[in-house]
C-alpha positions as YAML, in Angstrom:
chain: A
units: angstrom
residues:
- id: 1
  name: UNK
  ca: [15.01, -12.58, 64.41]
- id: 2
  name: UNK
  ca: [13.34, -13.02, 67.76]
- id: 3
  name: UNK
  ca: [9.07, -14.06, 68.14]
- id: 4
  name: UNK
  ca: [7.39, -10.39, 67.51]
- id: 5
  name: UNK
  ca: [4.62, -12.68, 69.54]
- id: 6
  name: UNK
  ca: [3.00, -10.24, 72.47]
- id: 7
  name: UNK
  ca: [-0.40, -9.75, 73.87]
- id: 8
  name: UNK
  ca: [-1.23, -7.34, 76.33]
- id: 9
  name: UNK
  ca: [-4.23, -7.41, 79.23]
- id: 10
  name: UNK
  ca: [-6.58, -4.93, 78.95]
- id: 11
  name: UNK
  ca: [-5.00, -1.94, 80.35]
- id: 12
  name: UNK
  ca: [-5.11, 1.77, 79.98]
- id: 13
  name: UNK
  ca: [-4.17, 3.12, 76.83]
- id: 14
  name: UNK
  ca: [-1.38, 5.69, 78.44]
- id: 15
  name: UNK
  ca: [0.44, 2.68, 80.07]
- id: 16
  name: UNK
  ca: [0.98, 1.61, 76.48]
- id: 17
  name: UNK
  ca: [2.85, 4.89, 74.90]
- id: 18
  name: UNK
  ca: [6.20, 4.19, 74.66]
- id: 19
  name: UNK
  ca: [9.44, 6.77, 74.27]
- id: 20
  name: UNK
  ca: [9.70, 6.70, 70.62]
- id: 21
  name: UNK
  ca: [5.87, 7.58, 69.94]
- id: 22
  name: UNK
  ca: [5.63, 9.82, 67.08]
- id: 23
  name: UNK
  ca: [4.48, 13.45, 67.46]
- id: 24
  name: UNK
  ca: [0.96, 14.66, 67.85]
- id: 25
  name: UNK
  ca: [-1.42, 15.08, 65.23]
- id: 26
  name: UNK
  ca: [-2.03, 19.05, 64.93]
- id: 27
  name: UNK
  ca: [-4.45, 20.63, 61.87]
- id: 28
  name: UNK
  ca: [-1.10, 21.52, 61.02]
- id: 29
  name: UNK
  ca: [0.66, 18.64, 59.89]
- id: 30
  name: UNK
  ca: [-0.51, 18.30, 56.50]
- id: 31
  name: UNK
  ca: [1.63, 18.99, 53.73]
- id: 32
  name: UNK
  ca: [2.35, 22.23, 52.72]
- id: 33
  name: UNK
  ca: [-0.43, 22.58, 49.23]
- id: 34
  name: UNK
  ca: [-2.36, 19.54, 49.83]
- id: 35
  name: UNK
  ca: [-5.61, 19.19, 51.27]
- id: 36
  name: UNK
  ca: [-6.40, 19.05, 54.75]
- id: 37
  name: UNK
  ca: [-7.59, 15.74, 55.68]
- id: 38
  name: UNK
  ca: [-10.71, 15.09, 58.40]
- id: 39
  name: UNK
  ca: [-9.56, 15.22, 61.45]
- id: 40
  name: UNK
  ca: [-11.39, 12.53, 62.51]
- id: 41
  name: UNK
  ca: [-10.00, 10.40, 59.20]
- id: 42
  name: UNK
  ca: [-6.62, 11.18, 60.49]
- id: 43
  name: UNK
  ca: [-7.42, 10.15, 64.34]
- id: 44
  name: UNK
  ca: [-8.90, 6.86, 63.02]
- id: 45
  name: UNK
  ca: [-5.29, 6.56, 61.28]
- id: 46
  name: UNK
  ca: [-3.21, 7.57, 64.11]
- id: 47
  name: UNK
  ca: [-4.99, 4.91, 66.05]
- id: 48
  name: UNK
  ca: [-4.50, 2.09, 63.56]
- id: 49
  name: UNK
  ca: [-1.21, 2.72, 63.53]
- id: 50
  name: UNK
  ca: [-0.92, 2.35, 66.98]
- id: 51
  name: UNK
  ca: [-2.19, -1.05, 67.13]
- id: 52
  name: UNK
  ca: [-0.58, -2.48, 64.31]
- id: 53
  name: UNK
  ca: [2.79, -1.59, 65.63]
- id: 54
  name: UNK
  ca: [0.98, -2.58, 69.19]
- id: 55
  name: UNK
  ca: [1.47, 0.53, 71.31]
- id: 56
  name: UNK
  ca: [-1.98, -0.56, 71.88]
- id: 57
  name: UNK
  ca: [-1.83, -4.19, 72.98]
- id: 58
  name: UNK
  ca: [-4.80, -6.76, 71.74]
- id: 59
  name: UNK
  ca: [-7.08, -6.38, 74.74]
- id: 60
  name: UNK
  ca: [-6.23, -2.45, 75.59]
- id: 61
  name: UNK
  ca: [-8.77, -0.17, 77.17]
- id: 62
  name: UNK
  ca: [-8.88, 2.70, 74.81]
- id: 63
  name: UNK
  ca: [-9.71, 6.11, 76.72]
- id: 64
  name: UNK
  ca: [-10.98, 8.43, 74.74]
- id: 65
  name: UNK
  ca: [-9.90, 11.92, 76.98]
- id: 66
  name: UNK
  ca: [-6.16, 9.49, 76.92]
- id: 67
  name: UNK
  ca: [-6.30, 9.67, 72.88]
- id: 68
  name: UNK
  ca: [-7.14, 12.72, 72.52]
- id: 69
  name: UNK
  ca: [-4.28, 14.14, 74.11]
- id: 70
  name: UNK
  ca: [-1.81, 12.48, 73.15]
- id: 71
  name: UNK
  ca: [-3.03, 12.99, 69.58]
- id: 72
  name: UNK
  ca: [-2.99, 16.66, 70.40]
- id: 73
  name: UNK
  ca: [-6.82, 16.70, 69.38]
- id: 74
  name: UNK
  ca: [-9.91, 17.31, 70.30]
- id: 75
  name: UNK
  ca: [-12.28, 14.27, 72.14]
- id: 76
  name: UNK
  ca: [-14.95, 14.84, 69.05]
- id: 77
  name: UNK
  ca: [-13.07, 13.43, 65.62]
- id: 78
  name: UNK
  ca: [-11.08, 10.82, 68.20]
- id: 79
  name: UNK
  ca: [-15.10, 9.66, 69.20]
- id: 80
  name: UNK
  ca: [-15.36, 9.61, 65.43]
- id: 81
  name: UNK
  ca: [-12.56, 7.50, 64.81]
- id: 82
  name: UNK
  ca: [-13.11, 5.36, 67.56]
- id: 83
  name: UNK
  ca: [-16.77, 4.36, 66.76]
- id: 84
  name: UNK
  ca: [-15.78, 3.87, 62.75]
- id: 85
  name: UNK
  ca: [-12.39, 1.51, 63.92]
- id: 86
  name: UNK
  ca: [-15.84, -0.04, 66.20]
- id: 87
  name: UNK
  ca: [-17.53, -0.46, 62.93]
- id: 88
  name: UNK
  ca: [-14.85, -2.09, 60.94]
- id: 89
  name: UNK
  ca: [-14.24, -4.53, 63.81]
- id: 90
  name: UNK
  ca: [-10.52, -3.42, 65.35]
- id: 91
  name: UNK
  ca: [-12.05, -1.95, 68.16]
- id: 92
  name: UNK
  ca: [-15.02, -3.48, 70.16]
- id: 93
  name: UNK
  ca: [-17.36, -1.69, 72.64]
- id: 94
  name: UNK
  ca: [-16.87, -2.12, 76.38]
- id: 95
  name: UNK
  ca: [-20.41, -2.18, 78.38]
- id: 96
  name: UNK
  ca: [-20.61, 1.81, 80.03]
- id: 97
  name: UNK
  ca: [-16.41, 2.03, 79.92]
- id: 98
  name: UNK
  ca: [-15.18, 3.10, 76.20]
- id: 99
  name: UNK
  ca: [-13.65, 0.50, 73.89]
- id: 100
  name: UNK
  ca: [-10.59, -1.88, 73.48]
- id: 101
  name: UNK
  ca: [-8.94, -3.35, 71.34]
- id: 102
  name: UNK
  ca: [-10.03, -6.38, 69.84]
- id: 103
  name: UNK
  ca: [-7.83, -9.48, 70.61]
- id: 104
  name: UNK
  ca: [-7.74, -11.24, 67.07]
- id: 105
  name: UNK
  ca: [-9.09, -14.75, 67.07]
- id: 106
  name: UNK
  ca: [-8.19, -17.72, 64.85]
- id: 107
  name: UNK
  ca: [-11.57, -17.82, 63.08]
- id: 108
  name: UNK
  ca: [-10.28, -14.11, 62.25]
- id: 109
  name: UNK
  ca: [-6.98, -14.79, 60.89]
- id: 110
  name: UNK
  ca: [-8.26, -17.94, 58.92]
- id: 111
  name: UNK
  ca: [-11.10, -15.94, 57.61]
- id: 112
  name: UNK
  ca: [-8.25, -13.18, 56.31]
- id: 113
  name: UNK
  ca: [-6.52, -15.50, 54.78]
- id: 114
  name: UNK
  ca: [-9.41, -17.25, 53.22]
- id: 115
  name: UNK
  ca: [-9.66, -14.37, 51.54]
- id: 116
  name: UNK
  ca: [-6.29, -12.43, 50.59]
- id: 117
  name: UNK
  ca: [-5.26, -16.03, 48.99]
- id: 118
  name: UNK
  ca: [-7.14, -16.00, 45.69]
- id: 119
  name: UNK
  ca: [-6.62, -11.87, 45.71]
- id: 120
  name: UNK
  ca: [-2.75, -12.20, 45.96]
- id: 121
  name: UNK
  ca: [-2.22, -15.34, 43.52]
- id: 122
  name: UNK
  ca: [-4.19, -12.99, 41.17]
- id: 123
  name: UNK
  ca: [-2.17, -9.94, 41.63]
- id: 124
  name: UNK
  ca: [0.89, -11.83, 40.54]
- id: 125
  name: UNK
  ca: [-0.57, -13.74, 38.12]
- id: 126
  name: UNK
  ca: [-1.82, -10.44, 36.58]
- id: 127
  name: UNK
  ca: [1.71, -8.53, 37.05]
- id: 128
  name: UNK
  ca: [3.71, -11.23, 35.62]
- id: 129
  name: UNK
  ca: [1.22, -10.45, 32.69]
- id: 130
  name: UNK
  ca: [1.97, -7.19, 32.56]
- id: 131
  name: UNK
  ca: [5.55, -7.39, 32.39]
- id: 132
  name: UNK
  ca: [5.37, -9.71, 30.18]
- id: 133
  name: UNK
  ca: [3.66, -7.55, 27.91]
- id: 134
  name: UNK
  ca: [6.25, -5.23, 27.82]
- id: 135
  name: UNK
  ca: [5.26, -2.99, 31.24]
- id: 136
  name: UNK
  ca: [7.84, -2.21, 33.33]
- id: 137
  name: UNK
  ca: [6.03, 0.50, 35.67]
- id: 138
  name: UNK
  ca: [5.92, -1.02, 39.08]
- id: 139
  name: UNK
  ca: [9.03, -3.34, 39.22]
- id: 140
  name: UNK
  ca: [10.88, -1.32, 40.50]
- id: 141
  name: UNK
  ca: [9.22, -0.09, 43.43]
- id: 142
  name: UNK
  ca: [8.62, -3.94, 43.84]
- id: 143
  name: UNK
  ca: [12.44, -4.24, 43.77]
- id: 144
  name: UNK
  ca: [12.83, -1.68, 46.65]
- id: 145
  name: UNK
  ca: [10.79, -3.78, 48.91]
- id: 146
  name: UNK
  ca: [12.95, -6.21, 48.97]
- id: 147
  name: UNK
  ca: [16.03, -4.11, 49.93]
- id: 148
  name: UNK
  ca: [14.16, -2.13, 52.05]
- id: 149
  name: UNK
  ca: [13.02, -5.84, 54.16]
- id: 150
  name: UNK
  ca: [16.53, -6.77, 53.67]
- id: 151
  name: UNK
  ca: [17.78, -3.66, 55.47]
- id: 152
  name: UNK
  ca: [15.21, -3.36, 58.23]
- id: 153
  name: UNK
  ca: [16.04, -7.47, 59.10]
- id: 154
  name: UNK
  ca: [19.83, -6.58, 59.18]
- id: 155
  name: UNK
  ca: [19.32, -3.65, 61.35]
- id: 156
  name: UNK
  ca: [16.79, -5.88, 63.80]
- id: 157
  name: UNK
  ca: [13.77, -3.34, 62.90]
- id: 158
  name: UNK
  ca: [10.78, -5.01, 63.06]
- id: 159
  name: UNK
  ca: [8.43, -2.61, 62.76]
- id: 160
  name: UNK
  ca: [10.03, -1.03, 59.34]
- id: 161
  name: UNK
  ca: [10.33, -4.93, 58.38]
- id: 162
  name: UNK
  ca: [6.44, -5.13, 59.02]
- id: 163
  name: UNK
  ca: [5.98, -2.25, 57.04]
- id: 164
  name: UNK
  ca: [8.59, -3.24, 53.75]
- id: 165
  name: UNK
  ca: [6.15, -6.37, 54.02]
- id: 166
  name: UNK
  ca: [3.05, -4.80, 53.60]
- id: 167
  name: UNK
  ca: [4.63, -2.34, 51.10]
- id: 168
  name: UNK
  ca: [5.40, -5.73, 48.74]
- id: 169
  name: UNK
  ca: [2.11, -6.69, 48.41]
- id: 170
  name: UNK
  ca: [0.50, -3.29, 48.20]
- id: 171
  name: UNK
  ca: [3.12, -3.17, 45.23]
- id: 172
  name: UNK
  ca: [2.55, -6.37, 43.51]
- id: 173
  name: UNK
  ca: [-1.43, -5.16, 43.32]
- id: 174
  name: UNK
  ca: [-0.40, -1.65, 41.83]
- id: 175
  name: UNK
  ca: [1.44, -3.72, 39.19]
- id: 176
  name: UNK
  ca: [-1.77, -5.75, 38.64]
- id: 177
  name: UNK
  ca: [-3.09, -2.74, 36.78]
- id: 178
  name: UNK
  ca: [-6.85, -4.12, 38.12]
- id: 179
  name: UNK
  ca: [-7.87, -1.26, 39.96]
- id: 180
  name: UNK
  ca: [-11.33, -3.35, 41.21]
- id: 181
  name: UNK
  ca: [-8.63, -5.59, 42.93]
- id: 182
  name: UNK
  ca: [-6.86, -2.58, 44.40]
- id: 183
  name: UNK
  ca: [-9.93, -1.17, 45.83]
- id: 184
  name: UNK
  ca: [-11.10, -4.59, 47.08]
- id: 185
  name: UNK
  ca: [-7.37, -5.43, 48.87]
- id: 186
  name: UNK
  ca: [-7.19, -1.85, 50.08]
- id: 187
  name: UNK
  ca: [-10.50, -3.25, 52.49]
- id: 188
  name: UNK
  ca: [-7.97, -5.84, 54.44]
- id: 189
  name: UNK
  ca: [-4.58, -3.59, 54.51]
- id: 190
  name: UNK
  ca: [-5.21, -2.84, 57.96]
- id: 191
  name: UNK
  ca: [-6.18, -6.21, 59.27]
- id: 192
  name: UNK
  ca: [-2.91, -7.68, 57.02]
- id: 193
  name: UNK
  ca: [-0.68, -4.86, 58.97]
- id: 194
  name: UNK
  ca: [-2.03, -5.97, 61.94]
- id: 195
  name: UNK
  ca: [-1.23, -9.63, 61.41]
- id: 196
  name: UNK
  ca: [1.83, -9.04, 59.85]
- id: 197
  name: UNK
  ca: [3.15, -6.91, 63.18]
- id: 198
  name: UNK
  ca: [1.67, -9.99, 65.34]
- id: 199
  name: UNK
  ca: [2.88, -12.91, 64.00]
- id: 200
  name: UNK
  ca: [6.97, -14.07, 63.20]
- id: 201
  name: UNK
  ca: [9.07, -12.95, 59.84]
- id: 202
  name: UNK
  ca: [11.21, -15.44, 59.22]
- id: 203
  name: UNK
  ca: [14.12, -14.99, 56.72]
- id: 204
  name: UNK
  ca: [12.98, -17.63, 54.13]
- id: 205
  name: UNK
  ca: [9.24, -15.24, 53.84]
- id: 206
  name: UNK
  ca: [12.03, -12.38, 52.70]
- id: 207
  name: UNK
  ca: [13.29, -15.22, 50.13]
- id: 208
  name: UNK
  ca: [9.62, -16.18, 49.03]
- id: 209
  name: UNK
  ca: [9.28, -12.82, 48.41]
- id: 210
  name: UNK
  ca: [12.67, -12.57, 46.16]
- id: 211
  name: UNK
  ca: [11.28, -15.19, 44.10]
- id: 212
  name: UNK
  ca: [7.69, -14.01, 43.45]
- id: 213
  name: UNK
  ca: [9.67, -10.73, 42.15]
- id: 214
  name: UNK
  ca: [11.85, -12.96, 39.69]
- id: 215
  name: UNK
  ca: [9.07, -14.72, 38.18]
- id: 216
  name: UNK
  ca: [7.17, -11.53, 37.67]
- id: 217
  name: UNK
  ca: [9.91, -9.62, 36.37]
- id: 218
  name: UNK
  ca: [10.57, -12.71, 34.02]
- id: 219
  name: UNK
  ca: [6.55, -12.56, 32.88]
- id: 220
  name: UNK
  ca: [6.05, -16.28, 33.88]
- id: 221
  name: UNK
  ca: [2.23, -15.98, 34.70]
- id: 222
  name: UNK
  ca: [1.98, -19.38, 36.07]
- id: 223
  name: UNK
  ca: [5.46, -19.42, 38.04]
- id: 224
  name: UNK
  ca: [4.27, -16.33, 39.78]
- id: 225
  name: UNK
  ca: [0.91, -17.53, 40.82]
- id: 226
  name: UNK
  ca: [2.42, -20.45, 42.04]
- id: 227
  name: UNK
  ca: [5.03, -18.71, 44.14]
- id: 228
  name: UNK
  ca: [2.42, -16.60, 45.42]
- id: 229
  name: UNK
  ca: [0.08, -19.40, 46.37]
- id: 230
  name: UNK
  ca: [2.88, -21.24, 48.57]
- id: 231
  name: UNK
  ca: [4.05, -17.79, 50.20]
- id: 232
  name: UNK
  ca: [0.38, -16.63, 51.60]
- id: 233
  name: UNK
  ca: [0.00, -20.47, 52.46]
- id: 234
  name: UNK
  ca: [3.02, -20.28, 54.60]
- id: 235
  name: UNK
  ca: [1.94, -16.90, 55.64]
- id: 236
  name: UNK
  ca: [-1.14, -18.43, 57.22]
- id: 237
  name: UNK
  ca: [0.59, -21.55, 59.14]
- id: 238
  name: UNK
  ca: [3.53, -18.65, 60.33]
- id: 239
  name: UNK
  ca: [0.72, -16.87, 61.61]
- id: 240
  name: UNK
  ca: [-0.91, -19.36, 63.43]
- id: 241
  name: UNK
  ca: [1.98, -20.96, 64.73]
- id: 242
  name: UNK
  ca: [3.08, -17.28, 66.37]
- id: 243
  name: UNK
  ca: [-0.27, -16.05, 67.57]
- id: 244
  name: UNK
  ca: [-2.09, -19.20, 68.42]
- id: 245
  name: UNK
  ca: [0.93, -22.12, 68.60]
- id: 246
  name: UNK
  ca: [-0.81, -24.25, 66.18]
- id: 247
  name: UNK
  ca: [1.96, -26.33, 64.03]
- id: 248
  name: UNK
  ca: [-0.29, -27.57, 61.61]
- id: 249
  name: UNK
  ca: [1.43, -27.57, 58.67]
- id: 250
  name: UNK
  ca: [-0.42, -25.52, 55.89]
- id: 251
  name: UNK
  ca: [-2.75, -27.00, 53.48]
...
């Protein structure tokens, strides 16, 4: 599969729309029965979705009138979601113009993966446990992640890839069954999406992933720590090799 590599100069965000955007966001799109989410909760997804699949390039001048129609919103919960994305460090504050997007650093990405290492051995250390206990909620969905990569790779999709990626790991911590450890992971999904979409997938990270699920669904604890420790490991040096062009080797 080709580099997924790009950065963008900081340009307006309507240069950066492409033909296959997704629909608006209306007060009408949630389900029919559930609960109608915050608008402004729902802009501040709408945007980090559109950065992680880079619609809006590292470096992009974010317009707030320019998001709020083409989220089909109003320029109040988009402010909203702006100055939280601000908060959580995606977005960074331009001097009298707006905001952009933030153009990742390596300090950033080592930082990340300082810390989703430890998190992720322990998430398949602790669903290798459970299945080996006898659970078998979880492995499955784990399963379809790997079909699901398998299929989007085939088809050249790399967003969909991206997104059976992050789907595998958000998985694997379900299975955990630590629900501390889900709460503290769910705090980097968005910065993990965002390196994920950045940064290569080579076939043999599919593979890694193929054999963290065997070792899990075989409940060997210590086989799937271990497979999970050399896959974020690689993770990193893939990462910094596509964004940065550093071929260190990983530690």
């Amino acid at each position: 599969m080709a580099d997924r590599h790009r950065t963008g100069s900081a340009t307006p965000v309507s240069a950066a729309t492409p033909a296959s955007a997704p629909a608006p966001v209306s007060a009408a799109a949630s389900a029919p029965g559930s609960a109608p989410t915050p608008l402004s909760t729902r802009a501040r997804e709408a945007v980090l979705q559109r950065i992680v699949d880079r619609r809006y390039a590292q470096g992009a001048r974010l317009v707030e009138r320019e998001v709020a129609e083409e989220l089909g919103m109003s320029r109040v919960p988009v402010r909203e979601a702006l100055r939280a994305l601000v908060t959580e460090g995606l977005l960074e504050l331009l001097p009298h113009s707006g905001v952009r997007v933030r153009q990742l650093e390596r300090i950033d990405v080592e930082h990340l993966y300082e810390v989703w290492e430890p998190l992720t051995v322990q998430a398949a250390r602790l669903a290798a446990r459970a299945r080996a206990a006898g659970a078998a909620e979880g492995l499955a969905a784990l399963e379809a992640t790997l079909h699901q990569a398998e299929s989007a790779a085939a088809a050249d999709e790399a967003t969909r890839e991206v997104a059976a990626h992050t789907a595998f790991h958000e998985s694997l911590v379900a299975m955990s069954g630590n629900p501390l450890l889900a709460r503290t992971m769910e705090q980097l999904s968005w910065q993990l999406r965002l390196v994920f979409g950045l940064r290569e997938e080579p076939a043999h990270m599919r593979a890694q992933h193929a054999e963290m699920y065997r070792h899990i669904a075989a409940g060997d604890t210590e086989a799937a720590a271990a497979s999970a420790l050399l896959h974020v490991r690689d993770s990193r040096a893939v990462a910094l090799r596509s964004l940065f062009g550093d071929h260190t080797e990983s530690p």
